[in-house]
Structures are given as C-alpha cells and as structure tokens.
Gaussian input, Z-matrix of N, CA and C with variables (Angstrom, degrees):
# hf/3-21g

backbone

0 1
 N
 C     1     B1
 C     2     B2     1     A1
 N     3     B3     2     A2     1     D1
 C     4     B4     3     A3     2     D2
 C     5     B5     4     A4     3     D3
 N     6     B6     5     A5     4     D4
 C     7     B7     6     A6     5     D5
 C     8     B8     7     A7     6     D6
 N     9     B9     8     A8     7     D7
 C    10    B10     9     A9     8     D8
 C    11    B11    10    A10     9     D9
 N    12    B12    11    A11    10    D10
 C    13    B13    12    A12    11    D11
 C    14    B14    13    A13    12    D12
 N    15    B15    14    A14    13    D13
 C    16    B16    15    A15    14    D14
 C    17    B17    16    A16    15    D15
 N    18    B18    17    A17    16    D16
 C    19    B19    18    A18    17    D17
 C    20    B20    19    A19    18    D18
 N    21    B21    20    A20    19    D19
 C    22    B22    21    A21    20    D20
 C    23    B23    22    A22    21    D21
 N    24    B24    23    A23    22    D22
 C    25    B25    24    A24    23    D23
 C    26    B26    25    A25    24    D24
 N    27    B27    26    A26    25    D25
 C    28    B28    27    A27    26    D26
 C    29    B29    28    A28    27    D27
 N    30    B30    29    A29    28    D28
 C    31    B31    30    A30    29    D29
 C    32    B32    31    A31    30    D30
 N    33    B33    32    A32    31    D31
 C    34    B34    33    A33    32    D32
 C    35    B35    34    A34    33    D33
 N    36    B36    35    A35    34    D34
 C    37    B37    36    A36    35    D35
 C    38    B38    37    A37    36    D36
 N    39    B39    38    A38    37    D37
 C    40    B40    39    A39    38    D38
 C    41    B41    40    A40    39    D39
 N    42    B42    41    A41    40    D40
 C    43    B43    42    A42    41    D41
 C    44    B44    43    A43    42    D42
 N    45    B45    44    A44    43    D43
 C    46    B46    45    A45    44    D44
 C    47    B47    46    A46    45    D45
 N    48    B48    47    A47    46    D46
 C    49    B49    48    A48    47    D47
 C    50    B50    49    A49    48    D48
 N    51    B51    50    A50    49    D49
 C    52    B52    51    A51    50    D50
 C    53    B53    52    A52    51    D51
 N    54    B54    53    A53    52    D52
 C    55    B55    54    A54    53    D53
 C    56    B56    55    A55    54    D54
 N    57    B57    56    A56    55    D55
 C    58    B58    57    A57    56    D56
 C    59    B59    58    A58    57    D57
 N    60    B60    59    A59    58    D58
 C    61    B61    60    A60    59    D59
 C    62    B62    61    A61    60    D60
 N    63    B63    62    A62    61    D61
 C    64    B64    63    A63    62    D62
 C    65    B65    64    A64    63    D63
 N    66    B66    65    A65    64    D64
 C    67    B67    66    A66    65    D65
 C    68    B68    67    A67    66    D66
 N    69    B69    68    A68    67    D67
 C    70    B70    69    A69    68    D68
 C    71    B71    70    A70    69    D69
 N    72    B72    71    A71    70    D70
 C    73    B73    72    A72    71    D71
 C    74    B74    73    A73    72    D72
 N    75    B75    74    A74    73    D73
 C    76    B76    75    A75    74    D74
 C    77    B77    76    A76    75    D75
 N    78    B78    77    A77    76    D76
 C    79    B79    78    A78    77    D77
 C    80    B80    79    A79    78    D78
 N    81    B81    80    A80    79    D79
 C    82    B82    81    A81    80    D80
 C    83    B83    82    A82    81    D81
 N    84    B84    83    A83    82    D82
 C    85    B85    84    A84    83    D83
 C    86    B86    85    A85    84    D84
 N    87    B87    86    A86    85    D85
 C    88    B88    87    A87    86    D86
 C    89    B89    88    A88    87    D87
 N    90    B90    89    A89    88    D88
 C    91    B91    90    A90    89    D89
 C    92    B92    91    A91    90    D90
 N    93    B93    92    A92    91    D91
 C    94    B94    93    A93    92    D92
 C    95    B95    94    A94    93    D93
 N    96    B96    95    A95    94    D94
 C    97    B97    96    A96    95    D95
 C    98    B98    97    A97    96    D96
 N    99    B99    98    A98    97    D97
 C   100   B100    99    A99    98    D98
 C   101   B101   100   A100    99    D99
 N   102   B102   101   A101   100   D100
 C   103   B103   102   A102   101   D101
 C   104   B104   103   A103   102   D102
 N   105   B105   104   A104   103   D103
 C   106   B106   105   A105   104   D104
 C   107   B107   106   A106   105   D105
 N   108   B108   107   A107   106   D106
 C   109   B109   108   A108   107   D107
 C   110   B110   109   A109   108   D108
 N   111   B111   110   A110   109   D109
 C   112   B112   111   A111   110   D110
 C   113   B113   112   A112   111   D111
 N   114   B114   113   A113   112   D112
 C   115   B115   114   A114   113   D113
 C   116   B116   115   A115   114   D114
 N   117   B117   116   A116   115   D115
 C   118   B118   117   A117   116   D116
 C   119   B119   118   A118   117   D117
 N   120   B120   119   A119   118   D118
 C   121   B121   120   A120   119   D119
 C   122   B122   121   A121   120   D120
 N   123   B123   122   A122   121   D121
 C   124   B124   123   A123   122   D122
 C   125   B125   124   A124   123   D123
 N   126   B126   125   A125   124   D124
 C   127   B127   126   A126   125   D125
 C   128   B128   127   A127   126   D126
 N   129   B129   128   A128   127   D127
 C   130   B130   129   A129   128   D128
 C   131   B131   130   A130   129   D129
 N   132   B132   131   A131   130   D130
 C   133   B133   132   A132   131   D131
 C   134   B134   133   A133   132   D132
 N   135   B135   134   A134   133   D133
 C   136   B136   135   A135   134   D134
 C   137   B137   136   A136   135   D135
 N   138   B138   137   A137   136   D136
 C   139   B139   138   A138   137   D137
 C   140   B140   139   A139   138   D138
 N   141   B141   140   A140   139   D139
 C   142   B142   141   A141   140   D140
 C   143   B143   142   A142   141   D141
 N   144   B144   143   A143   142   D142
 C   145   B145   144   A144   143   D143
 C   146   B146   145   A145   144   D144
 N   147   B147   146   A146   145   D145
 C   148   B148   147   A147   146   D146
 C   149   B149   148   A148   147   D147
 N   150   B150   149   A149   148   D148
 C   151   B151   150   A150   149   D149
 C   152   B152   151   A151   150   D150
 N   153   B153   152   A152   151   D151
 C   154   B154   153   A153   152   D152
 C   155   B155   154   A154   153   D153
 N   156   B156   155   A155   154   D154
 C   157   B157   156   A156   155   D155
 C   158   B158   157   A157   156   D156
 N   159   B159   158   A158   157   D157
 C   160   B160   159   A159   158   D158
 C   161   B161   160   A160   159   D159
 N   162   B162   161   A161   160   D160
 C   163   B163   162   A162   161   D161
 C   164   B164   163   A163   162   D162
 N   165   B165   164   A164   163   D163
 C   166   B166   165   A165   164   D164
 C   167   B167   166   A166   165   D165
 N   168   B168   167   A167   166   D166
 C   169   B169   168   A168   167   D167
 C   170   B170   169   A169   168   D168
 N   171   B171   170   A170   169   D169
 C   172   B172   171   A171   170   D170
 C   173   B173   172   A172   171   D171
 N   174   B174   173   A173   172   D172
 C   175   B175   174   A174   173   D173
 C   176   B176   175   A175   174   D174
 N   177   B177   176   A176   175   D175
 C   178   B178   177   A177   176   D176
 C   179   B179   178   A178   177   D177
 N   180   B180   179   A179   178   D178
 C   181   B181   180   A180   179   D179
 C   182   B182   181   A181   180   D180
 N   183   B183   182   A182   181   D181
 C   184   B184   183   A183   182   D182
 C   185   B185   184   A184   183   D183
 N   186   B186   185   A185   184   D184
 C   187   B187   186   A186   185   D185
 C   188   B188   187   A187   186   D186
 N   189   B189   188   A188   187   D187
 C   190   B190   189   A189   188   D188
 C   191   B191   190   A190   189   D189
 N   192   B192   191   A191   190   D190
 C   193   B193   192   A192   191   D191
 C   194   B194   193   A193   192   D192
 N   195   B195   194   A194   193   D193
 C   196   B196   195   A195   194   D194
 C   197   B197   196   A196   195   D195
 N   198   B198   197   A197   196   D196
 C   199   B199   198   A198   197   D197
 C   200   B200   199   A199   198   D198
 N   201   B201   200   A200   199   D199
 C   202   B202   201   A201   200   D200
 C   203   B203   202   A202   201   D201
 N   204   B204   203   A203   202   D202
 C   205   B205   204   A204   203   D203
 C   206   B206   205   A205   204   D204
 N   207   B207   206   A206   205   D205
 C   208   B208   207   A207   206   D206
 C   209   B209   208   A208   207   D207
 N   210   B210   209   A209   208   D208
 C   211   B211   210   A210   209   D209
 C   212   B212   211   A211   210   D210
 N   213   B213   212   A212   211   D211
 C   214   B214   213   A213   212   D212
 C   215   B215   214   A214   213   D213
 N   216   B216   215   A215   214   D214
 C   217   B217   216   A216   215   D215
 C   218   B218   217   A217   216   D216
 N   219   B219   218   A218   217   D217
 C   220   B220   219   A219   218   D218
 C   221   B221   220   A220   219   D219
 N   222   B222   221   A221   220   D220
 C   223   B223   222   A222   221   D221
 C   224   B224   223   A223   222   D222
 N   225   B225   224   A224   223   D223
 C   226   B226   225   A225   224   D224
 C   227   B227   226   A226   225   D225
 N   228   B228   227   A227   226   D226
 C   229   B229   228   A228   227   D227
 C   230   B230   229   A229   228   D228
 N   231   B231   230   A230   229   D229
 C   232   B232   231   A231   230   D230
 C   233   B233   232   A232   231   D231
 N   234   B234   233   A233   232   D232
 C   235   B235   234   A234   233   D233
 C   236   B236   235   A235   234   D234
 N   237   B237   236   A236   235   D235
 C   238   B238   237   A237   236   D236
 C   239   B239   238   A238   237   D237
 N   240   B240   239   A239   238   D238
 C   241   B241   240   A240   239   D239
 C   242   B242   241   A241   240   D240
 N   243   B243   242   A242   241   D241
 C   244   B244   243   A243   242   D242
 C   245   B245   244   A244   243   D243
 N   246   B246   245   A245   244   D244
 C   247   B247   246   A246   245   D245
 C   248   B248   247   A247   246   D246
 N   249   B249   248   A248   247   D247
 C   250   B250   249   A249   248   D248
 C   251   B251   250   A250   249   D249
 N   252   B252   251   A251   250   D250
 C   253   B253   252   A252   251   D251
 C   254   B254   253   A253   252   D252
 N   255   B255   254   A254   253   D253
 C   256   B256   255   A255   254   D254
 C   257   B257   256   A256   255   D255
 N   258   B258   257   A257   256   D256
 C   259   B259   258   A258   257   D257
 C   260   B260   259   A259   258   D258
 N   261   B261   260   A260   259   D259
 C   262   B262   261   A261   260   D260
 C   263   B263   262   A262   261   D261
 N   264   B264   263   A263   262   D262
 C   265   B265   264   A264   263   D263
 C   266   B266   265   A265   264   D264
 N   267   B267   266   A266   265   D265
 C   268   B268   267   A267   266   D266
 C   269   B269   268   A268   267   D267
 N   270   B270   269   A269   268   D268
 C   271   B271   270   A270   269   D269
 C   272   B272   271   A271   270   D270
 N   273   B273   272   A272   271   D271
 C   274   B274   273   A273   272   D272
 C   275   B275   274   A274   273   D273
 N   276   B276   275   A275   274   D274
 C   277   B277   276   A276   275   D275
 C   278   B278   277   A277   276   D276
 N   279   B279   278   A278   277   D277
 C   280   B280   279   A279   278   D278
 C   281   B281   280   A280   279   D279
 N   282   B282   281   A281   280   D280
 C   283   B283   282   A282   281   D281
 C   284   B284   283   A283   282   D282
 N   285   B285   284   A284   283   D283
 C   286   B286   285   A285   284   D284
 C   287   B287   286   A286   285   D285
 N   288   B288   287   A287   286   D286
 C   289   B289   288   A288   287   D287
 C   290   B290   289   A289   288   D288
 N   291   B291   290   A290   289   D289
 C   292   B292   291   A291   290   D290
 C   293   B293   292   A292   291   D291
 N   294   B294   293   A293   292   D292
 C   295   B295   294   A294   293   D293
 C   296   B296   295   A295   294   D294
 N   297   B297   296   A296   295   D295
 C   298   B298   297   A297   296   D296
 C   299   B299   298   A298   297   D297
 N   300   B300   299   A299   298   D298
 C   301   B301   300   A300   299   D299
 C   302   B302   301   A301   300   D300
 N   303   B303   302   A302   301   D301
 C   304   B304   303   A303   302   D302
 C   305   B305   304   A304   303   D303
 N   306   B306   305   A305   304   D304
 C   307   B307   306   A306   305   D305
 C   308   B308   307   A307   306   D306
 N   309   B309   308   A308   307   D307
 C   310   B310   309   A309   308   D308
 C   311   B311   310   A310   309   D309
 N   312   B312   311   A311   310   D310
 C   313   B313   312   A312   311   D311
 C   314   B314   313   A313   312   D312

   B1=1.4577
   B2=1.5226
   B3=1.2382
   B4=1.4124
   B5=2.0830
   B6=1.4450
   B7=1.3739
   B8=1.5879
   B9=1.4093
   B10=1.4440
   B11=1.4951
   B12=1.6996
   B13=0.9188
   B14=1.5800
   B15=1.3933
   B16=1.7439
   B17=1.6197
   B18=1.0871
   B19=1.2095
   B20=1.7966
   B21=0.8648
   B22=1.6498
   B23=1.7096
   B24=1.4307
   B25=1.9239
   B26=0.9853
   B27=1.7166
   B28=1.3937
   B29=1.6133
   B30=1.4572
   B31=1.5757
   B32=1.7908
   B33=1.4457
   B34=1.0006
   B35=1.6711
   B36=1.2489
   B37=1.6586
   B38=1.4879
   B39=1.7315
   B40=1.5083
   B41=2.0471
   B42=1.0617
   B43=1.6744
   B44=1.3577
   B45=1.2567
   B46=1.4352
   B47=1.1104
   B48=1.1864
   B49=1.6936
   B50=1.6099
   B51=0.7222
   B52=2.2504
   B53=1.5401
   B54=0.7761
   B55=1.4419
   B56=1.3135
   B57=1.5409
   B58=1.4908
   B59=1.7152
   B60=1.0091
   B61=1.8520
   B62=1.6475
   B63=1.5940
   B64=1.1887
   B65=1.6277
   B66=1.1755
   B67=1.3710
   B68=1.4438
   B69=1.1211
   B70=1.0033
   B71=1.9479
   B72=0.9022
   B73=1.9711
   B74=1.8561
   B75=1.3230
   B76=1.8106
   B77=1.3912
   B78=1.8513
   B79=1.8831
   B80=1.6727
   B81=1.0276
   B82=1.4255
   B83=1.7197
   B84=1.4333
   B85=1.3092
   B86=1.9353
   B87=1.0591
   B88=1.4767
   B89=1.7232
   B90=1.3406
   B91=1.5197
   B92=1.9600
   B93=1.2887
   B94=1.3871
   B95=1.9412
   B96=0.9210
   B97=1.4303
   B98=1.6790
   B99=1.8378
   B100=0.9826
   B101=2.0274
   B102=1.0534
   B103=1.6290
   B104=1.6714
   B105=1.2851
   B106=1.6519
   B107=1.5538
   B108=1.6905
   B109=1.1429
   B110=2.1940
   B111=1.2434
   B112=1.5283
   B113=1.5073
   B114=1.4570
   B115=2.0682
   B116=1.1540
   B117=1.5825
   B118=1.2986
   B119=1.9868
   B120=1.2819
   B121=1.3960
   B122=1.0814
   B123=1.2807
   B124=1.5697
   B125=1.1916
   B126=1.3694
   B127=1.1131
   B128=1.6039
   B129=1.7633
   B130=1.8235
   B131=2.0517
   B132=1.2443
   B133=1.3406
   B134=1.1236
   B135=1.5440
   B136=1.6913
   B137=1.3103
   B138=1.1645
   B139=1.8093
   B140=1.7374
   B141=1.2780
   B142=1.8600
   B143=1.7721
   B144=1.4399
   B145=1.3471
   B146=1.4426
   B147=1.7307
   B148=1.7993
   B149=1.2620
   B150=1.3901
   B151=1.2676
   B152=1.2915
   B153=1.4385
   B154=1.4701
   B155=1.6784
   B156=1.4970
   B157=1.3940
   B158=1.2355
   B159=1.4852
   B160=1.2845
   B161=1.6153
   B162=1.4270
   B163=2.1567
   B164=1.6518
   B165=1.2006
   B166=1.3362
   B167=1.6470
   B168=1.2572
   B169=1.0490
   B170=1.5739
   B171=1.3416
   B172=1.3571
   B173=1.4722
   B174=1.4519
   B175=1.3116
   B176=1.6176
   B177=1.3419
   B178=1.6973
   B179=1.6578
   B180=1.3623
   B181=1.6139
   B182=1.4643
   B183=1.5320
   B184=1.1726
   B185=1.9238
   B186=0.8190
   B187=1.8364
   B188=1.3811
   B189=1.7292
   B190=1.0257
   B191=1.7248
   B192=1.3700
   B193=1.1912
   B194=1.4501
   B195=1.5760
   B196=1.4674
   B197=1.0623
   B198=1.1066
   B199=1.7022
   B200=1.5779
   B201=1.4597
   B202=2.0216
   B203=1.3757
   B204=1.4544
   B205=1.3893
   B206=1.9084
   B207=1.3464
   B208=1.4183
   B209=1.3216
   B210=1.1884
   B211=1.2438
   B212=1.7965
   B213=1.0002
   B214=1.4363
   B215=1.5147
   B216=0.9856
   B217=1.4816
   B218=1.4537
   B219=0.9530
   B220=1.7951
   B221=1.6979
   B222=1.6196
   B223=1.5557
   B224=1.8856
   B225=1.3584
   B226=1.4827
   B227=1.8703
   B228=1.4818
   B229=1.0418
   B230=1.9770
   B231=1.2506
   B232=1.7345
   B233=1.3454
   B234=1.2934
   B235=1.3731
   B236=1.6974
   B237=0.9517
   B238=1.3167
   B239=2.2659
   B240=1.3792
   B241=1.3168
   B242=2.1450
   B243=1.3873
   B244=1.0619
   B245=1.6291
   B246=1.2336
   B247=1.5755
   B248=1.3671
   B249=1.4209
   B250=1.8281
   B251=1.6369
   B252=1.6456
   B253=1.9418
   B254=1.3750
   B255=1.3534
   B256=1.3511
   B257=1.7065
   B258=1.7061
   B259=1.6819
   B260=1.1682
   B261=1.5768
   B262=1.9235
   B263=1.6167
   B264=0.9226
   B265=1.3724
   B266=1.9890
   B267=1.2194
   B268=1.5964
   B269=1.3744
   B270=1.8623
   B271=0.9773
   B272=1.6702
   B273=1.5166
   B274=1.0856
   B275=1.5978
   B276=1.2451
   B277=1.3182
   B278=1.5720
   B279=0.9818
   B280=1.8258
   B281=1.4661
   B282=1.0420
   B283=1.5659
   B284=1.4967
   B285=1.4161
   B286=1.0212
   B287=2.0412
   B288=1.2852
   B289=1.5622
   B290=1.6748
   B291=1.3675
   B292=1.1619
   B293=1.6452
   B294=1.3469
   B295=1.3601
   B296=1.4377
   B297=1.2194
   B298=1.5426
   B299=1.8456
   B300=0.6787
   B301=2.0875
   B302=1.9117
   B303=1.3917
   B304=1.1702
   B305=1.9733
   B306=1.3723
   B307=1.3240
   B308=1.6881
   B309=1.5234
   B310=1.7492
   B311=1.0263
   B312=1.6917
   B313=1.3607
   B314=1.3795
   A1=111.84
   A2=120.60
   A3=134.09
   A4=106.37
   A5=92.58
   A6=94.17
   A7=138.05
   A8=96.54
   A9=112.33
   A10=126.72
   A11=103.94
   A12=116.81
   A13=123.74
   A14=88.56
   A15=94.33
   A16=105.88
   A17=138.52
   A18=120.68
   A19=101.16
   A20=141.12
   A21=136.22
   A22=103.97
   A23=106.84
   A24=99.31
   A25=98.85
   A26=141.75
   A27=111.07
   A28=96.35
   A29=124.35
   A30=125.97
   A31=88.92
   A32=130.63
   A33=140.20
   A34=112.69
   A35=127.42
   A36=149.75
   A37=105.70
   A38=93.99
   A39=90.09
   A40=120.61
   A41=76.74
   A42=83.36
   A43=93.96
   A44=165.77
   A45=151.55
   A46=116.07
   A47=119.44
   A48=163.21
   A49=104.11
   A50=99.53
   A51=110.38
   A52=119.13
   A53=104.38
   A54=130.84
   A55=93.79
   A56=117.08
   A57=123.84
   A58=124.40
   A59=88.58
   A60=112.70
   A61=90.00
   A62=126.09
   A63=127.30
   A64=97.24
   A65=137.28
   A66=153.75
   A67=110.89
   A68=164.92
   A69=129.73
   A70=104.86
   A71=113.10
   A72=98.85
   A73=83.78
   A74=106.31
   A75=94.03
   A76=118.87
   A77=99.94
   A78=101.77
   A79=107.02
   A80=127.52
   A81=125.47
   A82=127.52
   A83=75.89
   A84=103.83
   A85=86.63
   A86=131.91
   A87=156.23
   A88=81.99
   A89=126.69
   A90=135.39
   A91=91.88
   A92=114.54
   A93=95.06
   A94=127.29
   A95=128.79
   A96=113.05
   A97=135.33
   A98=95.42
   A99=110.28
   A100=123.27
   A101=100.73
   A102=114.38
   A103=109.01
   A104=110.56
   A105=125.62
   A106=96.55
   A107=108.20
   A108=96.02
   A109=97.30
   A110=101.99
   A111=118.64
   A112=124.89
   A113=79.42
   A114=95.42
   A115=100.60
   A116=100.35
   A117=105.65
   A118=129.06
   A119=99.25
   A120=108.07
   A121=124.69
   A122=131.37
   A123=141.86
   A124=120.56
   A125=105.17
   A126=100.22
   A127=139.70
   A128=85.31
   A129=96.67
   A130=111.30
   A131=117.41
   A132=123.90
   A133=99.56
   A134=124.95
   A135=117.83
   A136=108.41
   A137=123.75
   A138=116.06
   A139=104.11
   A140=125.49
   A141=152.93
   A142=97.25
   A143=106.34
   A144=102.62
   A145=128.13
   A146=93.85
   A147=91.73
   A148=119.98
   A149=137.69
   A150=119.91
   A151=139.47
   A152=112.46
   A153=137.88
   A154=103.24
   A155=105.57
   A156=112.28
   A157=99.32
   A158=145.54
   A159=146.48
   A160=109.50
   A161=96.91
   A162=94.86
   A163=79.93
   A164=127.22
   A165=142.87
   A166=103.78
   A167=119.00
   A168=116.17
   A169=100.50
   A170=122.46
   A171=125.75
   A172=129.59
   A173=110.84
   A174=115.31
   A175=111.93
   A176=100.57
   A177=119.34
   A178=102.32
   A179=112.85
   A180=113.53
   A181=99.08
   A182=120.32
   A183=130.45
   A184=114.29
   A185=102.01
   A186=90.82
   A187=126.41
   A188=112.42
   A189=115.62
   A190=85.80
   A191=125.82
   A192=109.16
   A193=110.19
   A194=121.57
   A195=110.65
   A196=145.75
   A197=113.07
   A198=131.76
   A199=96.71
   A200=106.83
   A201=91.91
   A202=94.40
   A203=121.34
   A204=138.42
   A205=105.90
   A206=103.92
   A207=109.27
   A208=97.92
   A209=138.91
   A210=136.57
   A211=126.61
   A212=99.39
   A213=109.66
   A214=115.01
   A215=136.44
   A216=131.61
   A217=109.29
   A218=128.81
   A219=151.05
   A220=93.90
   A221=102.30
   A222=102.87
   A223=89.59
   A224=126.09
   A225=102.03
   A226=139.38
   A227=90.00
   A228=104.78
   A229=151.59
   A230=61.75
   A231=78.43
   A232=120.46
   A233=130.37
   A234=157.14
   A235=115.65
   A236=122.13
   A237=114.98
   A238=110.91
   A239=106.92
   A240=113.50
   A241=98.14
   A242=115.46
   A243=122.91
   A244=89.82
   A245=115.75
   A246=100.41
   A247=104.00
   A248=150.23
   A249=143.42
   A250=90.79
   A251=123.75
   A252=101.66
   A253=94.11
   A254=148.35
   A255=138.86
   A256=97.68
   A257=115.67
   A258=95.99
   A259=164.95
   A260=83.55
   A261=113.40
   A262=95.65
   A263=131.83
   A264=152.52
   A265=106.22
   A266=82.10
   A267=104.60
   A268=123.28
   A269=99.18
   A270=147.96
   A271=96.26
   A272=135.91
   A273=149.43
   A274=99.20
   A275=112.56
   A276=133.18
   A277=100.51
   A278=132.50
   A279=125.33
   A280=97.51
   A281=130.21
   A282=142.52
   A283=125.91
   A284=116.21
   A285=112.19
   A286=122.90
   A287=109.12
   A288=122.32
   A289=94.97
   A290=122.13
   A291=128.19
   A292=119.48
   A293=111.89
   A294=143.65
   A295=112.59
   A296=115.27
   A297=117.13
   A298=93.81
   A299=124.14
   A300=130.41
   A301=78.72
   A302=121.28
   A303=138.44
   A304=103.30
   A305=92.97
   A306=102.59
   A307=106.63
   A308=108.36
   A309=111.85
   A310=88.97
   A311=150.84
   A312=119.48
   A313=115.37
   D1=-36.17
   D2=-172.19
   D3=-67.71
   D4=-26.56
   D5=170.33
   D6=-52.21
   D7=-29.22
   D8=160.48
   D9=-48.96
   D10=-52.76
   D11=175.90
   D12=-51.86
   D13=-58.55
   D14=-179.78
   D15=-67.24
   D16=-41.47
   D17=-177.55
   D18=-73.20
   D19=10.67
   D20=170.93
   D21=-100.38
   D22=-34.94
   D23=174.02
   D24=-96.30
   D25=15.48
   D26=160.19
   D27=-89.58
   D28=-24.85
   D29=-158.96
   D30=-74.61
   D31=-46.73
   D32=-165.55
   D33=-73.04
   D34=-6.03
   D35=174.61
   D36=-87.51
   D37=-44.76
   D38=175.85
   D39=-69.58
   D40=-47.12
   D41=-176.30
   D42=-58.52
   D43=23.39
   D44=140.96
   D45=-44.97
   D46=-54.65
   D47=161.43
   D48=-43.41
   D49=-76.27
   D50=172.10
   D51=-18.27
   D52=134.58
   D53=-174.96
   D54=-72.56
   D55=112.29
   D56=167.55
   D57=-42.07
   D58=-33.45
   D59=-179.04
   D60=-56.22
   D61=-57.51
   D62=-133.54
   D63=-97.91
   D64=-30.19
   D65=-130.04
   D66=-125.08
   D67=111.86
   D68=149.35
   D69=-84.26
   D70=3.83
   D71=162.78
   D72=-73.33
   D73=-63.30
   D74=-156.96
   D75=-47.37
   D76=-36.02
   D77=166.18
   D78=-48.34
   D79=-33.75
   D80=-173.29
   D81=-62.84
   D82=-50.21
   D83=-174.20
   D84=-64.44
   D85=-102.39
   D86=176.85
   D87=-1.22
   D88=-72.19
   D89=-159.86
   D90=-61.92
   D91=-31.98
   D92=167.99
   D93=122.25
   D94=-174.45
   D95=161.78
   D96=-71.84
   D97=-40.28
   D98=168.24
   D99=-50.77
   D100=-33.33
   D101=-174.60
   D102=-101.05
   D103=2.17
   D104=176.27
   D105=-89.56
   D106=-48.51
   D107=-146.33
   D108=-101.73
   D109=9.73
   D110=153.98
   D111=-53.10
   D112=-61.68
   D113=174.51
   D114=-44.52
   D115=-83.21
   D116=-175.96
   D117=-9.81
   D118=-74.79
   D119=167.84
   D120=-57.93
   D121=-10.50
   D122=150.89
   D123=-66.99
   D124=-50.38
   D125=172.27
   D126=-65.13
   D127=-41.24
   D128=168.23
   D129=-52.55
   D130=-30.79
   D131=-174.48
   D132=-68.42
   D133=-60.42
   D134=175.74
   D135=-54.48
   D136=-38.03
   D137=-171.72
   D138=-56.64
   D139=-59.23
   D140=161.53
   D141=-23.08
   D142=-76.66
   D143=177.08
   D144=-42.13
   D145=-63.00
   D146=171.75
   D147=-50.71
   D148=-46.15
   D149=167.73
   D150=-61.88
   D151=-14.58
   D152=161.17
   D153=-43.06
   D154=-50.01
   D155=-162.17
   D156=-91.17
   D157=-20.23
   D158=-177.70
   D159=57.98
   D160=55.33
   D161=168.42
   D162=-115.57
   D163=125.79
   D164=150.86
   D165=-39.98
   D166=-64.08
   D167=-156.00
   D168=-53.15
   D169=-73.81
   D170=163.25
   D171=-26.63
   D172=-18.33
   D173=169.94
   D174=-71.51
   D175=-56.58
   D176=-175.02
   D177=-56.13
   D178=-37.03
   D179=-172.28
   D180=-62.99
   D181=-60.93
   D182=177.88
   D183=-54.33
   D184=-54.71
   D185=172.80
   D186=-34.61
   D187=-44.36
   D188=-144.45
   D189=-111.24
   D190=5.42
   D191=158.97
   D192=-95.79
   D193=-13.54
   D194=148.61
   D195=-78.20
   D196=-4.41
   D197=173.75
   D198=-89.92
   D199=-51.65
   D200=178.72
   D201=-45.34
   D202=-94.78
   D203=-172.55
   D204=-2.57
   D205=-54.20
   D206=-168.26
   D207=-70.34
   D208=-44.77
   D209=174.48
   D210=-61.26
   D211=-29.87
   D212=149.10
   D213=-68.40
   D214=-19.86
   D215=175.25
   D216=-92.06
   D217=-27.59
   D218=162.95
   D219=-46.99
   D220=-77.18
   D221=-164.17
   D222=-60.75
   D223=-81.73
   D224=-167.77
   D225=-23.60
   D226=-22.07
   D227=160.71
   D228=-101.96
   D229=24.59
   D230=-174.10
   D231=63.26
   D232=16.56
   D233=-176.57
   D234=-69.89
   D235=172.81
   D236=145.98
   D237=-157.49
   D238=159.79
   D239=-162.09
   D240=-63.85
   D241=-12.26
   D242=-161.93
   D243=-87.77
   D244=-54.31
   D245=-174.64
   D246=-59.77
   D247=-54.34
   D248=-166.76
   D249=-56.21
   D250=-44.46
   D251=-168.67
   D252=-78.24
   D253=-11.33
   D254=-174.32
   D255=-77.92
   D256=-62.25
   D257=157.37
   D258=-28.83
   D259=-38.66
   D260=172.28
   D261=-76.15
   D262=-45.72
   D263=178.03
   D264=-36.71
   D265=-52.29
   D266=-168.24
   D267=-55.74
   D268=-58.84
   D269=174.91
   D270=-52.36
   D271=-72.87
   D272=-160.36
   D273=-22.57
   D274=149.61
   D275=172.38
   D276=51.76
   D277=19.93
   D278=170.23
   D279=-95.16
   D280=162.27
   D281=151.80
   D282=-79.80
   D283=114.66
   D284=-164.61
   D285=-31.24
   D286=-31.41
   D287=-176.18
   D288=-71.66
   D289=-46.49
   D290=173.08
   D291=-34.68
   D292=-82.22
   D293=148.40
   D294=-17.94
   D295=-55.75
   D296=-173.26
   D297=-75.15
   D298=-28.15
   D299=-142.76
   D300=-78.31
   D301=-50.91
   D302=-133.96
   D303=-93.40
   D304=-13.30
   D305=173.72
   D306=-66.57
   D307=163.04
   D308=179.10
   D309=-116.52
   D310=-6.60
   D311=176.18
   D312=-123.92

C-alpha cells in the first residue's frame, strides 16, 4: 500500500524541477510554503465538512486531497512519506496518554 506513496514523492521531487507553467505541484512549489501550507488548510476544512455531511465517498475524495497536499509539504521539505509511517510505526501499540507523556516538548 505504501507503494503509492513512494511512487507520488518520487513524481512530486520531480516537479521541483517543472516548469511552473506546466505543473500546478511546481506552481506550488514556485508560489512557496506559505501557499503549500494554505491548501493544506483548505483542504483539512473540506476534509471536516465532508464528514460533517457523512457521504463516505466525499470523505475519501477529500482525504486524499489532504494527504496529496501534505505530501507536497514533505517533498518541499526535504521530508519523505517513509519517515511520518516510521513514526506511526513507533507510536503503534502505545496509548495515546502514553505517547503524548513521552514527548520532550
């Protein structure tokens, strides 16, 4: 399943490179963090709403334009989708109170 992922931040590495004209990830990228991290919050609002309304389908549409989006903030950031499942990873089987306790900041 994770394969998706990695083949979407290698497509999303490329568009760094991309001709703003051609891209809208590269328009993104070019427009900056500030306008990365816009989507984002747009997007999280459409994700909120759709579930407000409870159509699944619209939920799943909406997720996965926040998970693209977020993944675009990954590649701007020199990130990759493998370090957040290595966290989730981490995290696994702790309890959230657990998990939180264990944080330093």
């Amino acid at each position: 399943m994770n394969d998706i992922l990695d083949r979407l931040a290698a497509q999303l590495e490329l568009r760094k490179t991309a001709d703003p004209a051609s891209s809208y990830v590269a328009k993104l990228y070019a427009k900056g963090l500030d306008a990365i991290l816009k989507k984002i919050g747009e997007e999280a609002t459409e994700t909120v709403m759709a579930a407000k309304d409870g159509n699944a389908d619209k939920i799943i549409y909406e997720v996965a334009d926040l998970w693209f989006h977020t993944l675009v903030l990954l590649a701007q950031q020199e990130l990759q989708p493998a370090q957040v499942l290595a966290e989730l990873e981490r995290r696994f089987g702790l309890s959230g109170l657990e998990e939180k306790a264990s944080r330093s900041d």
